[in-house]
Phi, psi and omega in degrees: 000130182294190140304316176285321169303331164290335189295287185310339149288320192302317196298313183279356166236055160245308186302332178305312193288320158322303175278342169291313152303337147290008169055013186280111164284320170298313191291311196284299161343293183288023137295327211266198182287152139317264205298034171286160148248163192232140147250104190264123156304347196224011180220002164075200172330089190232147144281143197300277197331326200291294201288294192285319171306322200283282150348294201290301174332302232246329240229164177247213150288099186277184190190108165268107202259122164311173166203353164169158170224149192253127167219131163319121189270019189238004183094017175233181207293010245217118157235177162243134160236145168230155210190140193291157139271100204243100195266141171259070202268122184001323188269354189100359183278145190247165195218077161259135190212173168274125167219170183227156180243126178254120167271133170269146180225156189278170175250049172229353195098323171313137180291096175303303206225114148240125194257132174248149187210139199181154194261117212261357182322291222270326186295320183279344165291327201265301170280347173050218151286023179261009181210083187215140164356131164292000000 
């Protein structure tokens, strides 16, 4: 992986994260591939429309703090963020947790795959059923 390709992943998940806080489903959507995919701990296989239409629904002002971004030391397409989440949820009830995003990327720059991951023990308490499988 060049140097230019690390600049160009941080810009793009710097721009994702941006647009994650800002609930804009069209900006975060339009990163990834047509055939992308998500892995949500708490909604399994999704599509990024699917999956961000479904957030934005469920989300208030959320507030996302970078705390560091990662690019793969083996040559492939791949960075990771990791980051506070402060989830703001419709009712006003708060979620807060550390998460990391692993991103895959396309030789277009797109987000092919994203596995998202956090430890979901307190979080799944805390939301119950307002952000779960239809």
């Amino acid at each position: 992986m060049s140097a230019i390709d690390t600049a160009q992943y941080a810009a793009r998940l710097t721009d994702y994260l941006q647009a994650l806080e800002q609930s804009n489903v069209d900006e975060v959507v339009a990163l990834f591939a047509p055939q992308a995919t998500i892995y949500s701990p708490l909604l399994g296989w999704v599509s990024p429309a699917s999956f961000y239409r479904k957030l934005a629904e469920a989300s208030g002002n959320s507030k996302i703090t970078l705390l560091d971004l990662f690019h793969s030391s083996q040559g492939s397409r791949r960075a990771t963020a990791y980051f506070r989440y402060d989830w703001v949820l419709k009712d006003q009830s708060t979620v807060g947790f550390d998460c990391v995003d692993v991103f895959d990327f396309n030789a277009d720059g797109l987000i092919e795959k994203l596995v998202i991951i956090y430890d979901t023990h307190t979080i799944r308490a805390d939301l119950g059923d307002r952000f779960s499988p239809d």
